[in-house]
N, CA, C and O atoms as a GROMACS GRO file, in nm:
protein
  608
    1UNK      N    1  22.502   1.273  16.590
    1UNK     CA    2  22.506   1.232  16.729
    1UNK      C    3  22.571   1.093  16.736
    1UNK      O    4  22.512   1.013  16.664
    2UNK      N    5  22.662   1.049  16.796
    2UNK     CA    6  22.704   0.962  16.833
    2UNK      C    7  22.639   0.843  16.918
    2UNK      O    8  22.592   0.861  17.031
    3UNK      N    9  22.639   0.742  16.864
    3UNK     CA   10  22.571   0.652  16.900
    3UNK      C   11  22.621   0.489  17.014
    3UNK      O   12  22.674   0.391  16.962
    4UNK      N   13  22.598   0.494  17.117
    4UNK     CA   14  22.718   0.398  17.139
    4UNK      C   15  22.648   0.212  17.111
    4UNK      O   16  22.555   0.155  17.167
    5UNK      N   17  22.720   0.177  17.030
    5UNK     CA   18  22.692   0.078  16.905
    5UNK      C   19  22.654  -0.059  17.020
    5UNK      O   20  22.559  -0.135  17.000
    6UNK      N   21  22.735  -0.070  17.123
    6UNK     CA   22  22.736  -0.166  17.254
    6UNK      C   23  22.538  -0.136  17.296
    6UNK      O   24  22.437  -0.205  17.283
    7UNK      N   25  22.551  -0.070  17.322
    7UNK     CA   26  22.389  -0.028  17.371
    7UNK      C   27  22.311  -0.037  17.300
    7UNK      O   28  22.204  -0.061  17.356
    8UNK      N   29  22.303  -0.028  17.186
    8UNK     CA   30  22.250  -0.013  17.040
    8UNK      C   31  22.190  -0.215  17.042
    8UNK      O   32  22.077  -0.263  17.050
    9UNK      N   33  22.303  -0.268  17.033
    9UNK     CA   34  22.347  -0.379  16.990
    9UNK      C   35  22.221  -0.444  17.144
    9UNK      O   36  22.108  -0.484  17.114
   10UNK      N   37  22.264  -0.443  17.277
   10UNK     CA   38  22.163  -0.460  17.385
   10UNK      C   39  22.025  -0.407  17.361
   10UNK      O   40  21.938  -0.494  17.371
   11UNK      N   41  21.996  -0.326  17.342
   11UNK     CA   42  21.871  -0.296  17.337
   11UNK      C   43  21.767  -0.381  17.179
   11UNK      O   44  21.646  -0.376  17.159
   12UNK      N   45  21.843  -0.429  17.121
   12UNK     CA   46  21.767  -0.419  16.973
   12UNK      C   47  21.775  -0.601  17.028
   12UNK      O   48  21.670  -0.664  17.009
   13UNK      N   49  21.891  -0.676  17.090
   13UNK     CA   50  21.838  -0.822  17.160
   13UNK      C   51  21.798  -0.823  17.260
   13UNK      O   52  21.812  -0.929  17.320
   14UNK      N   53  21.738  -0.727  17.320
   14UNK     CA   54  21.633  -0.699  17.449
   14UNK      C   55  21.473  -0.723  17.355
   14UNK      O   56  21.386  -0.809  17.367
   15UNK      N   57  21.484  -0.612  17.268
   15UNK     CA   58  21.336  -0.602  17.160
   15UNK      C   59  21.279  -0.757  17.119
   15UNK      O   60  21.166  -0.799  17.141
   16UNK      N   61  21.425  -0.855  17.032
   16UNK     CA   62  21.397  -0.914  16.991
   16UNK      C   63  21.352  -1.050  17.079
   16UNK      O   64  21.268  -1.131  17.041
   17UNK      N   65  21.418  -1.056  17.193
   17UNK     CA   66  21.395  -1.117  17.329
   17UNK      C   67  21.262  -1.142  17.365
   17UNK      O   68  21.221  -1.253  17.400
   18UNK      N   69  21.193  -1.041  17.358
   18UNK     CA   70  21.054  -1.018  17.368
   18UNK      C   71  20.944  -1.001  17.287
   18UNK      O   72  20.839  -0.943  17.311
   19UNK      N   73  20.997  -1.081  17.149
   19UNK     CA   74  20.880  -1.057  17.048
   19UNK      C   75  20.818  -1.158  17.039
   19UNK      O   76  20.858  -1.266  17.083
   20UNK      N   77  20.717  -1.141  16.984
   20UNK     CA   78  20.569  -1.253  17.002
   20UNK      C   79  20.555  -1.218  16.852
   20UNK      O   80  20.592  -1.314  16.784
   21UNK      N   81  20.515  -1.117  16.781
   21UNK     CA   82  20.499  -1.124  16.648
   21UNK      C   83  20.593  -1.022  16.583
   21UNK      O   84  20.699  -0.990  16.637
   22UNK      N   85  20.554  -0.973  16.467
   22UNK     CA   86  20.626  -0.894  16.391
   22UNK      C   87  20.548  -0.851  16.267
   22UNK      O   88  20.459  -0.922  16.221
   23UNK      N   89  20.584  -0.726  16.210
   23UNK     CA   90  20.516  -0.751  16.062
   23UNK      C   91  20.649  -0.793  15.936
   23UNK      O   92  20.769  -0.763  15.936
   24UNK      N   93  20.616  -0.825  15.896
   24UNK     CA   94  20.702  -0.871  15.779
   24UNK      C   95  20.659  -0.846  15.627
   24UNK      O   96  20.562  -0.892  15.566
   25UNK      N   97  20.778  -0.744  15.576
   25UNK     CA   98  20.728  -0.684  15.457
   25UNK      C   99  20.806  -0.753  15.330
   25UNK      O  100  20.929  -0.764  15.334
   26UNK      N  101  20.738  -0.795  15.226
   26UNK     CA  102  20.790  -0.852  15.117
   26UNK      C  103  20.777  -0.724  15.006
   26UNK      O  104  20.720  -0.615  15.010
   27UNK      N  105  20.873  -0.804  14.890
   27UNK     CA  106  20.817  -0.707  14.726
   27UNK      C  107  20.712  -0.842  14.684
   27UNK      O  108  20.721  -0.965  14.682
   28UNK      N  109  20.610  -0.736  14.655
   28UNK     CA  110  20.473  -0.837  14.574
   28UNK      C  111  20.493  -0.890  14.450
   28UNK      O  112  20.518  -0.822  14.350
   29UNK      N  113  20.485  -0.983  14.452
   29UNK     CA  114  20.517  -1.090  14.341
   29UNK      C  115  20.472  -1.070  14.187
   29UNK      O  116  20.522  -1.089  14.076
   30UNK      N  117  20.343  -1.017  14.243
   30UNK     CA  118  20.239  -0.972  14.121
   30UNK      C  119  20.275  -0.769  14.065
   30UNK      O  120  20.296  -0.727  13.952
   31UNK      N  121  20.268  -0.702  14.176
   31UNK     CA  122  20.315  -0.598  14.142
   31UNK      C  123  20.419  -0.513  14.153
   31UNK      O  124  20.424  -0.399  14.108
   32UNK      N  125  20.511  -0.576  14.220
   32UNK     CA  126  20.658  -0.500  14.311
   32UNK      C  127  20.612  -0.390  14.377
   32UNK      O  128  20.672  -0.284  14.365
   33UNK      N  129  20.495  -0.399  14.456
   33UNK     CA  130  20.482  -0.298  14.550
   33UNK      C  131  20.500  -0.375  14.707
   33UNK      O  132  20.468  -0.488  14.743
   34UNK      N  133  20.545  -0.299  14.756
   34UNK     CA  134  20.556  -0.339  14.942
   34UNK      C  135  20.447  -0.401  15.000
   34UNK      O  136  20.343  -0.338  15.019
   35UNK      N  137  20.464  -0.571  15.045
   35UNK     CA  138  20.365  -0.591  15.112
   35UNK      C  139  20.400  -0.604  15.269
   35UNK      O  140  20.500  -0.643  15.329
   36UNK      N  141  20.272  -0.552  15.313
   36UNK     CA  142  20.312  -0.578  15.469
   36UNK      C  143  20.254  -0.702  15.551
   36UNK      O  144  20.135  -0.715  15.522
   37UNK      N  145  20.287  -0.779  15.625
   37UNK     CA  146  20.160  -0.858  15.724
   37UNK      C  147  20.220  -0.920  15.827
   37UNK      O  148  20.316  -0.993  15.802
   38UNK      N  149  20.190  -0.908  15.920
   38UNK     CA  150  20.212  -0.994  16.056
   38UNK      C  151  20.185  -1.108  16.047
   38UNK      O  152  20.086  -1.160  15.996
   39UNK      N  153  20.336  -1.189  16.134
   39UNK     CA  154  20.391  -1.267  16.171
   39UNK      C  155  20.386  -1.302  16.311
   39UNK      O  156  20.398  -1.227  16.408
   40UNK      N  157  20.360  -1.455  16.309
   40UNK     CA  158  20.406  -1.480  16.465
   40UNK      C  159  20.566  -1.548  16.431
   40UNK      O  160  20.601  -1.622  16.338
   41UNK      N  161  20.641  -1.492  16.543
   41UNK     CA  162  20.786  -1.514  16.537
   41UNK      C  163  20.860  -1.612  16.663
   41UNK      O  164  20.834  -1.609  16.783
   42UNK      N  165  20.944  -1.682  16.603
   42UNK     CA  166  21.037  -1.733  16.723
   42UNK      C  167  21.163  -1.699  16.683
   42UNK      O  168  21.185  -1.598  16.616
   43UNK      N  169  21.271  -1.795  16.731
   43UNK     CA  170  21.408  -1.711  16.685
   43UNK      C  171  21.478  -1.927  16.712
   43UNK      O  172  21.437  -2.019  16.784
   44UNK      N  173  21.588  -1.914  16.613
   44UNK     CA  174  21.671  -2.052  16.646
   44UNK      C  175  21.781  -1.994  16.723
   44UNK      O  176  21.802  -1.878  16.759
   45UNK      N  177  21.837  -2.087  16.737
   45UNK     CA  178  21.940  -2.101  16.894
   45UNK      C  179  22.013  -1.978  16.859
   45UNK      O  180  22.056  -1.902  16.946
   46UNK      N  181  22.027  -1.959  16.738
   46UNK     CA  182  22.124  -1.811  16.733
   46UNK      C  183  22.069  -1.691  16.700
   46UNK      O  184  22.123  -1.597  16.641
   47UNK      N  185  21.930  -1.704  16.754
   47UNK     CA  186  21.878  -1.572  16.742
   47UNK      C  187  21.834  -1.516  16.576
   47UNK      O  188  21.831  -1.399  16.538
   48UNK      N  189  21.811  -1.612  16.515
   48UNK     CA  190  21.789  -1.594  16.342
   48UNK      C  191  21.667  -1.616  16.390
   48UNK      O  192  21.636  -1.701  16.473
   49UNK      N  193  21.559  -1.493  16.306
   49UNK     CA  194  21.408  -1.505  16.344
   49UNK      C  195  21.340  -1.618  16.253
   49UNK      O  196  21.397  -1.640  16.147
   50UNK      N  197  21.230  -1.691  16.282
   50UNK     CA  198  21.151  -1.834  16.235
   50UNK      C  199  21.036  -1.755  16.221
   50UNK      O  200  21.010  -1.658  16.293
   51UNK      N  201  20.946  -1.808  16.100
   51UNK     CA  202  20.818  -1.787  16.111
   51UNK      C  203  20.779  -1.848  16.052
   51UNK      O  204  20.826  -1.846  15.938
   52UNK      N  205  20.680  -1.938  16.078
   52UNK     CA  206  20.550  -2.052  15.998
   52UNK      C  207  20.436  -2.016  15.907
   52UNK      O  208  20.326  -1.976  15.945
   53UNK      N  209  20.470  -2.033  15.796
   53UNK     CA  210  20.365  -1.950  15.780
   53UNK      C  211  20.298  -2.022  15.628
   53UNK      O  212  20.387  -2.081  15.566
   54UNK      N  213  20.166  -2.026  15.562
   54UNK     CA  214  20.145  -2.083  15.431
   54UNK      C  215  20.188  -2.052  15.343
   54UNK      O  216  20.238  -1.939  15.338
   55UNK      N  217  20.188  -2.157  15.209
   55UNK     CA  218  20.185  -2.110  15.083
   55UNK      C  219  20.081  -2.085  15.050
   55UNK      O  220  20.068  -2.101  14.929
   56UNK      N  221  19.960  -2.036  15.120
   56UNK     CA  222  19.841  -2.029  15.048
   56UNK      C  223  19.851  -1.822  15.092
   56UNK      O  224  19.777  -1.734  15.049
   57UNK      N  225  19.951  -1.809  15.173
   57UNK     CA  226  19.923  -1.634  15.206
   57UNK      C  227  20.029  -1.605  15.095
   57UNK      O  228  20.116  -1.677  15.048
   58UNK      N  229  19.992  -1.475  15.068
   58UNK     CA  230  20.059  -1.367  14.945
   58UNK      C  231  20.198  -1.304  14.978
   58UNK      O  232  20.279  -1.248  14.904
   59UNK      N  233  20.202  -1.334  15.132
   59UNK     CA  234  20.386  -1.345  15.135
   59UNK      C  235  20.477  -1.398  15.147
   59UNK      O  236  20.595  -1.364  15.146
   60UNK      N  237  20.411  -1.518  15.164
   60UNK     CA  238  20.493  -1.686  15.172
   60UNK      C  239  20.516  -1.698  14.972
   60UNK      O  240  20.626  -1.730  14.926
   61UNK      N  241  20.414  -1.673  14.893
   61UNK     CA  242  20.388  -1.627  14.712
   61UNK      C  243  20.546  -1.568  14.726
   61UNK      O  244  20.644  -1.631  14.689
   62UNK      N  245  20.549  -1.445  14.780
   62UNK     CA  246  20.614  -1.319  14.793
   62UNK      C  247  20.796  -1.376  14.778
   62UNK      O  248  20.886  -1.372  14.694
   63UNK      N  249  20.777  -1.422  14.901
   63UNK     CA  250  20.904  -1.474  14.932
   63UNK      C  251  20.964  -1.594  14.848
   63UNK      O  252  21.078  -1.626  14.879
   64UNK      N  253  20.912  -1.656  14.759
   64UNK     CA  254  20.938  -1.780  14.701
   64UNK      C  255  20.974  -1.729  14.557
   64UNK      O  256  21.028  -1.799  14.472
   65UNK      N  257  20.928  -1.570  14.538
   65UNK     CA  258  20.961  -1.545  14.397
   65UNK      C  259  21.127  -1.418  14.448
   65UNK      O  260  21.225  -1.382  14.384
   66UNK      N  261  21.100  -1.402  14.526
   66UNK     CA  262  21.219  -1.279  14.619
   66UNK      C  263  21.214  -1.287  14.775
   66UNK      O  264  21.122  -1.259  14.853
   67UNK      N  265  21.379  -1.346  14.804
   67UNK     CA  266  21.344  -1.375  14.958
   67UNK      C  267  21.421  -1.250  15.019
   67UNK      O  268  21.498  -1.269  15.113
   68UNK      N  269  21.403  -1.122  14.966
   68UNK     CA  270  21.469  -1.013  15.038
   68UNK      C  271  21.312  -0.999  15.122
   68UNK      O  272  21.206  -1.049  15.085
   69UNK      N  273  21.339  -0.912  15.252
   69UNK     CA  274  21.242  -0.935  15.346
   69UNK      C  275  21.274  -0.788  15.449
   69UNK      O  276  21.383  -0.732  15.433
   70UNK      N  277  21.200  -0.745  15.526
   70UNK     CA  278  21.216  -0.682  15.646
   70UNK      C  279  21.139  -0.736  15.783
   70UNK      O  280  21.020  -0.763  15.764
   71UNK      N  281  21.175  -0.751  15.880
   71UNK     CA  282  21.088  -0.768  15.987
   71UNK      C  283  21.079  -0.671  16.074
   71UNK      O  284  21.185  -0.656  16.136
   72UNK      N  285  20.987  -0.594  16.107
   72UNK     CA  286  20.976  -0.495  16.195
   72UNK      C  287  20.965  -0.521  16.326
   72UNK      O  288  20.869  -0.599  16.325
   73UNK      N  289  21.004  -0.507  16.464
   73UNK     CA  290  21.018  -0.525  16.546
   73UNK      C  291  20.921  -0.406  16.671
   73UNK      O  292  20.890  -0.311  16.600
   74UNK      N  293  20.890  -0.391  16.757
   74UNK     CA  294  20.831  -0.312  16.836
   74UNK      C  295  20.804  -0.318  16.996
   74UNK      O  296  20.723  -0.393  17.049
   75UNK      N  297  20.889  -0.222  17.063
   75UNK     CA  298  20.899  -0.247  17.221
   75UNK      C  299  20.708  -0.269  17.235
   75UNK      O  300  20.623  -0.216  17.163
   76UNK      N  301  20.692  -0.344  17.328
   76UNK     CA  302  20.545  -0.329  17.378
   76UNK      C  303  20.519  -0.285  17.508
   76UNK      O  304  20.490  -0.373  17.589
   77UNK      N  305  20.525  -0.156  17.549
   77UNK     CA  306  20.539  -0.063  17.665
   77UNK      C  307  20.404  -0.009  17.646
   77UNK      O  308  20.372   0.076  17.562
   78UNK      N  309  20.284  -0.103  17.785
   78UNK     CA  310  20.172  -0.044  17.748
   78UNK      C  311  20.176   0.064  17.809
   78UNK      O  312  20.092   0.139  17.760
   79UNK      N  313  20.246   0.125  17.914
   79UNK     CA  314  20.225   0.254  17.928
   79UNK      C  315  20.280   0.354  17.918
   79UNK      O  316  20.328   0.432  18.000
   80UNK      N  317  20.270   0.352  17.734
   80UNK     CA  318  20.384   0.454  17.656
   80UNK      C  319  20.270   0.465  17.581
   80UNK      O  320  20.227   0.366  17.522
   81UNK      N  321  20.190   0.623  17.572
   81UNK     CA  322  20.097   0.626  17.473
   81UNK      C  323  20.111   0.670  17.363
   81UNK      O  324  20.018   0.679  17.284
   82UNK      N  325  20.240   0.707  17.335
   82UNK     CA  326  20.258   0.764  17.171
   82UNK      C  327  20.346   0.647  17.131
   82UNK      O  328  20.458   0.644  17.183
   83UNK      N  329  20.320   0.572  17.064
   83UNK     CA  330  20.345   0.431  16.953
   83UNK      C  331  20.479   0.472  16.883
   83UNK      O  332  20.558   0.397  16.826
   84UNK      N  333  20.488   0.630  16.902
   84UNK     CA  334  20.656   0.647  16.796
   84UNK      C  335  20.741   0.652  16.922
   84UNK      O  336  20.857   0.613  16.911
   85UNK      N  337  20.706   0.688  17.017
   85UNK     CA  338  20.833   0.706  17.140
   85UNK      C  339  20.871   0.550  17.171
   85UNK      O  340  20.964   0.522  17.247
   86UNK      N  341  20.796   0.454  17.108
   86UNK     CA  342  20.844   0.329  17.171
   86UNK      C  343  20.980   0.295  17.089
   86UNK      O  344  21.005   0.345  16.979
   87UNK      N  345  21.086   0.182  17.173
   87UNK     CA  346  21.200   0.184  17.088
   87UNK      C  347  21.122   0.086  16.944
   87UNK      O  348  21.004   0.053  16.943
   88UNK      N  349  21.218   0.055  16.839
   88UNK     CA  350  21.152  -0.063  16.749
   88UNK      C  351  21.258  -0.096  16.632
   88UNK      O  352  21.277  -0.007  16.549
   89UNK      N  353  21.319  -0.201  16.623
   89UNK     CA  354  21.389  -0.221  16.516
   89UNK      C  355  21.350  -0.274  16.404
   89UNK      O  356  21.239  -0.328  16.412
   90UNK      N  357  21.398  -0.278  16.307
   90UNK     CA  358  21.390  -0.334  16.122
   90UNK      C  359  21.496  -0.401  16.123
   90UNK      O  360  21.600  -0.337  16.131
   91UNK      N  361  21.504  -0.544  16.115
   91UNK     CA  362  21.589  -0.653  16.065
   91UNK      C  363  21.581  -0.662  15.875
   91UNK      O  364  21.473  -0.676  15.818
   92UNK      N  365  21.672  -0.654  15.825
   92UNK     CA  366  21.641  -0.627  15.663
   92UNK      C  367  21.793  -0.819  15.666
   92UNK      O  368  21.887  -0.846  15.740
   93UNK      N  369  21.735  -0.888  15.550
   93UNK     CA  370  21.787  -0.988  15.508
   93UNK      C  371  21.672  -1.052  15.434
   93UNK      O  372  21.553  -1.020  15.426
   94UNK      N  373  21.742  -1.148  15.383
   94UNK     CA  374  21.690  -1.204  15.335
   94UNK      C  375  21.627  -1.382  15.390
   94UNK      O  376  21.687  -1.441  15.480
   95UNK      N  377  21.513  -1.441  15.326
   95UNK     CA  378  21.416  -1.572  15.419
   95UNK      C  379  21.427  -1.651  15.333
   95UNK      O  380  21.411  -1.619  15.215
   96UNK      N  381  21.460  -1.783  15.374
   96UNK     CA  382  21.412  -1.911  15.288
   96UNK      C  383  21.377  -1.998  15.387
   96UNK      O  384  21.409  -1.999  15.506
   97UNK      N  385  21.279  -2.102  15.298
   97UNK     CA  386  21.247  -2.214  15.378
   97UNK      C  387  21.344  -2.318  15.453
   97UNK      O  388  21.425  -2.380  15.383
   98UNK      N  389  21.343  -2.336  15.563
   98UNK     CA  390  21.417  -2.394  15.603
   98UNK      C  391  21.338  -2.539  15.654
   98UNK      O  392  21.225  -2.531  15.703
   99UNK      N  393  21.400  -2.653  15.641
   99UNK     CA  394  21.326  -2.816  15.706
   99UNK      C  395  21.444  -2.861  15.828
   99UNK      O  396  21.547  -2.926  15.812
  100UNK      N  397  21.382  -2.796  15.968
  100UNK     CA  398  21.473  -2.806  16.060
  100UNK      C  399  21.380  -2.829  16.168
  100UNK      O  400  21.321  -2.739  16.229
  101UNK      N  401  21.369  -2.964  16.192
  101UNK     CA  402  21.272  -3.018  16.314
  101UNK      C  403  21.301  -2.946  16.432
  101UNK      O  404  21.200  -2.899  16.485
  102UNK      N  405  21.450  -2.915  16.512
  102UNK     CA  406  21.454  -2.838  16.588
  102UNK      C  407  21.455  -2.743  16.613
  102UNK      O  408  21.440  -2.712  16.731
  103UNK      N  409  21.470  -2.660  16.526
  103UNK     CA  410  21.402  -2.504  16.497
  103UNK      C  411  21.248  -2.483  16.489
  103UNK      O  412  21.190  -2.375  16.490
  104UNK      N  413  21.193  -2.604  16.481
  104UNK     CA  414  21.012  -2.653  16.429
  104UNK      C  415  21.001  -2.652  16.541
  104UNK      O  416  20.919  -2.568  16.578
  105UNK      N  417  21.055  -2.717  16.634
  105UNK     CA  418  20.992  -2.727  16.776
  105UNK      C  419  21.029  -2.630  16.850
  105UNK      O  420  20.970  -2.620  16.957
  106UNK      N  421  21.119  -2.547  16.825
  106UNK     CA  422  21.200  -2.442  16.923
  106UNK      C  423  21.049  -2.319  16.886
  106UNK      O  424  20.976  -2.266  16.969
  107UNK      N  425  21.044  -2.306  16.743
  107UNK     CA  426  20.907  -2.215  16.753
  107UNK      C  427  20.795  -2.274  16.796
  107UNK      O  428  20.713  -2.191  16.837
  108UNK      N  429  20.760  -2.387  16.802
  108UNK     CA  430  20.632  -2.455  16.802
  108UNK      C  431  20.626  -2.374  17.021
  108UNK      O  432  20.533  -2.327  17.086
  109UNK      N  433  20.722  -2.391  17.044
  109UNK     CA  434  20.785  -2.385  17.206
  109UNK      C  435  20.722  -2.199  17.219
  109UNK      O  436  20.648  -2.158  17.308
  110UNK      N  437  20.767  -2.132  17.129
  110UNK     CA  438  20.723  -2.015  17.153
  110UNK      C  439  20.589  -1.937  17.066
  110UNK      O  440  20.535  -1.826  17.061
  111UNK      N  441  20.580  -2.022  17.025
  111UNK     CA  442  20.395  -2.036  16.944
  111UNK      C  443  20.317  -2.104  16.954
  111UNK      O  444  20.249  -2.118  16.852
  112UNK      N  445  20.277  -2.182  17.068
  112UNK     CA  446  20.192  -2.287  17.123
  112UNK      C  447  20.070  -2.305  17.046
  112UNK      O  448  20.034  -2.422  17.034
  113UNK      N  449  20.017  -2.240  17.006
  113UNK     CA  450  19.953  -2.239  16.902
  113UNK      C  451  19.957  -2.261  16.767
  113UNK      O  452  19.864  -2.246  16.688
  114UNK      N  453  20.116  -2.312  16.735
  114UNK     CA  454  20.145  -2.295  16.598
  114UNK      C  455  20.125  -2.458  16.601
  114UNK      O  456  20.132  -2.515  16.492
  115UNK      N  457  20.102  -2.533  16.714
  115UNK     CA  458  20.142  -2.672  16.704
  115UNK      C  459  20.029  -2.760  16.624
  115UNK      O  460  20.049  -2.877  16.588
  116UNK      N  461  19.881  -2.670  16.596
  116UNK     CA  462  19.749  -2.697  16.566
  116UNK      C  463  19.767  -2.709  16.409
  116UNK      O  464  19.687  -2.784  16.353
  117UNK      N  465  19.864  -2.643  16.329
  117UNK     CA  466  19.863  -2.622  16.190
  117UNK      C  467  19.983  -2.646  16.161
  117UNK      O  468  20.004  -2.663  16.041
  118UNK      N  469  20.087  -2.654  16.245
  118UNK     CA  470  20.213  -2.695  16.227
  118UNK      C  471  20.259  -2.819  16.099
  118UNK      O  472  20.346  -2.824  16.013
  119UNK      N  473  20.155  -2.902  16.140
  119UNK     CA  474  20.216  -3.030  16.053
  119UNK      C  475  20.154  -3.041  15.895
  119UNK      O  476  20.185  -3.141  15.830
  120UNK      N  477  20.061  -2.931  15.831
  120UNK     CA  478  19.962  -2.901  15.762
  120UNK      C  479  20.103  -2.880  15.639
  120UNK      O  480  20.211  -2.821  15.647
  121UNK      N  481  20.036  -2.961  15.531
  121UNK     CA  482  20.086  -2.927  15.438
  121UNK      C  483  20.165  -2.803  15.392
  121UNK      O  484  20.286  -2.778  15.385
  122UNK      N  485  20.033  -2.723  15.357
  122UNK     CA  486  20.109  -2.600  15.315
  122UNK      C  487  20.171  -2.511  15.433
  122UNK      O  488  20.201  -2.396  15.401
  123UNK      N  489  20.189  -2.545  15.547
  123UNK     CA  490  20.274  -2.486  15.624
  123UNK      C  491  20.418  -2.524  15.612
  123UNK      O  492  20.469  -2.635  15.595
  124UNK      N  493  20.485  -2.375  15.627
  124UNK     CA  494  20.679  -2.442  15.688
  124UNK      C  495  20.764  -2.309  15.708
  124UNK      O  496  20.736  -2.192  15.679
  125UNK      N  497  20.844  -2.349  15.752
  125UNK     CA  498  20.907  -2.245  15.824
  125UNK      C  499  21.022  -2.198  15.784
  125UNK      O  500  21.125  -2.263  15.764
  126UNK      N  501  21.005  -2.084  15.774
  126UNK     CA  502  21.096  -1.982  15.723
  126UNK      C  503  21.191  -1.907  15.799
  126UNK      O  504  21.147  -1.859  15.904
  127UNK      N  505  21.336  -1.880  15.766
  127UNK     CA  506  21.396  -1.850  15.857
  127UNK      C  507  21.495  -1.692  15.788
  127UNK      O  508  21.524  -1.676  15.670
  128UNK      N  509  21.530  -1.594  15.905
  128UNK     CA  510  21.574  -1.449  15.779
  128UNK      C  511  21.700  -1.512  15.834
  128UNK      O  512  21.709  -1.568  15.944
  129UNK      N  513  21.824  -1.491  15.721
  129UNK     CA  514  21.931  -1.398  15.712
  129UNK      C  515  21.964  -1.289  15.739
  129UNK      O  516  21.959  -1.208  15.647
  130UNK      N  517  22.021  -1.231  15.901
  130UNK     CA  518  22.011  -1.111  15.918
  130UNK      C  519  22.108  -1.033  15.862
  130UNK      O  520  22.216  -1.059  15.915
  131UNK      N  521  22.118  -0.924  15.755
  131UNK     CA  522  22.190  -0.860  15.690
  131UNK      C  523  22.243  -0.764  15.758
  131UNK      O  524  22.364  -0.744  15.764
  132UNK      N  525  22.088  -0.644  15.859
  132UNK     CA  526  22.136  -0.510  15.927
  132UNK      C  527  22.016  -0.512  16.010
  132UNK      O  528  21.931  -0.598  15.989
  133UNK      N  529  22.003  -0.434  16.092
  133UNK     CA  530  21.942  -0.390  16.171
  133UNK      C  531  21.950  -0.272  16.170
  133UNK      O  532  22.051  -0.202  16.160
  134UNK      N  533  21.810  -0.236  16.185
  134UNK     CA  534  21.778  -0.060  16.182
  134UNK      C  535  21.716   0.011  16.347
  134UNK      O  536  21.600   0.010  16.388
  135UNK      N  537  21.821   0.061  16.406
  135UNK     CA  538  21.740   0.025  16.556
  135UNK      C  539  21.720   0.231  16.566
  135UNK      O  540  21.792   0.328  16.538
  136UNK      N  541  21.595   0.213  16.614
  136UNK     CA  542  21.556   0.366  16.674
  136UNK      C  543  21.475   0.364  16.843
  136UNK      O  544  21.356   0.345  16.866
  137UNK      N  545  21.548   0.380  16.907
  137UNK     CA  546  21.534   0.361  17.045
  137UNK      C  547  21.486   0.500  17.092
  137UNK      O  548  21.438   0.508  17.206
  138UNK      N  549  21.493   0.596  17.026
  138UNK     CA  550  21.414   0.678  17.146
  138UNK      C  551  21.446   0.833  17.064
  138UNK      O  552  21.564   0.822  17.033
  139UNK      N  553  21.408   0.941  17.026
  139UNK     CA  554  21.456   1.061  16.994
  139UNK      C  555  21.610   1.081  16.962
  139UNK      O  556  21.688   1.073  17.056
  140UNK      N  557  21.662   1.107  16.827
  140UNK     CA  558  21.834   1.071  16.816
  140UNK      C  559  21.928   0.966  16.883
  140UNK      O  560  22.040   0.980  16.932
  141UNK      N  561  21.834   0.837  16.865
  141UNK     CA  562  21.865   0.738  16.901
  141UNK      C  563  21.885   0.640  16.824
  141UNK      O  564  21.831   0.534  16.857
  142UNK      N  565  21.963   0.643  16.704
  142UNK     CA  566  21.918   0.579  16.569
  142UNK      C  567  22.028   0.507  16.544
  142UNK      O  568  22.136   0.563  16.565
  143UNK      N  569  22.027   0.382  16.500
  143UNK     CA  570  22.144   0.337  16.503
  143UNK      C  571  22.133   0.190  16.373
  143UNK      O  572  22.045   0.104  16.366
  144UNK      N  573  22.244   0.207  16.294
  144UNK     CA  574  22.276   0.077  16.227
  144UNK      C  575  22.353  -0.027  16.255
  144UNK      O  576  22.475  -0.013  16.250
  145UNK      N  577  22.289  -0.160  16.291
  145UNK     CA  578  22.384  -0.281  16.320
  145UNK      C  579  22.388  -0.400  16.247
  145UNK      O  580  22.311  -0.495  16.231
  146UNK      N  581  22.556  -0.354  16.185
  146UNK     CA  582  22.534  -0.509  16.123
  146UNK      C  583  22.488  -0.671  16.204
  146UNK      O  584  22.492  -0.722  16.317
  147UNK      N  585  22.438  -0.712  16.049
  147UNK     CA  586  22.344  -0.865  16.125
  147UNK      C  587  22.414  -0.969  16.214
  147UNK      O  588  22.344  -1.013  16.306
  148UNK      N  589  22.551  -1.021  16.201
  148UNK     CA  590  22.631  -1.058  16.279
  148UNK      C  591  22.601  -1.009  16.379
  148UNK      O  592  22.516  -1.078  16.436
  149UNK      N  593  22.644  -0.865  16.467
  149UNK     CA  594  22.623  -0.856  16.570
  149UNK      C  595  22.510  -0.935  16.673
  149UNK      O  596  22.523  -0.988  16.784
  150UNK      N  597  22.411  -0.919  16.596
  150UNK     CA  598  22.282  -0.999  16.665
  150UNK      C  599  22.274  -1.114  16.706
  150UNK      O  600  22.199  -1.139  16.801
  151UNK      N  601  22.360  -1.227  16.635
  151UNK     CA  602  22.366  -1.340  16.653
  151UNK      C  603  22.468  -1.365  16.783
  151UNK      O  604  22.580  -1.316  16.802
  152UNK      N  605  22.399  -1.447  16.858
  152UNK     CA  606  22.428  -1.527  16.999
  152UNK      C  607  22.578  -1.574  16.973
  152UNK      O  608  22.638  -1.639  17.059
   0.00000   0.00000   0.00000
């Protein structure tokens, strides 16, 4: 089925437009099995996703030994009761720490809450490399976009 890549491309920075968290899956440091865990997310001026997060959690570990990464994405349509009909993309790249005061405050801006632990040692903020995007919007709605596209 043909996919038209323009729409594809709108809808998956509509998703990301509107994200508040995410889960974010690493390879485990200790066993190379898939870890999963939610993220609270912001994005820098070009739409590259931010997340704050410790060295004391097992995927901040994760990422410092392998910064390949996925972030899962998810429309939040509460009145859509089957959880697979919602659209939801997979950003796949790779995360490193980044020391960027204005990217610190640009999330701190969309995590108001992040501002309480923000300055805490083992906190800092991590930013993906978007490689591809995996967007599934709706029944044969499936679509691959390179990571460029995404960016503002």
């Amino acid at each position: 089925m043909d996919v038209d890549i323009s729409a594809a491309i709108a809808t998956t920075k509509s998703l990301l437009d509107h994200a508040v968290y995410a889960r974010l899956a690493t390879g485990d440091a200790e066993n190379g099995h898939p870890f999963v865990s939610l993220v609270a997310i912001g994005f820098s001026v070009d739409r590259a996703p931010l997340t704050l997060i410790s060295s004391l959690a097992r995927h901040t570990r994760n990422l410092q030994t392998d910064g390949r990464a996925s972030l899962l994405f998810e429309e939040t349509n509460a009145n859509e009761k089957d959880l697979l009909a919602r659209a939801r993309v997979t950003l796949v790249g790779s995360m490193q720490q980044v020391s960027d005061q204005a990217a610190l405050e640009r999330f701190i801006a969309s995590q108001p809450q992040a501002k309480v632990y923000a300055d805490f040692r083992d906190f800092s903020l991590w930013q993906m490399d978007i490689e591809e995007a995996y967007l599934v919007a709706g029944f044969g709605r499936i679509a691959s976009i390179p990571g460029i596209n995404l960016l503002s």
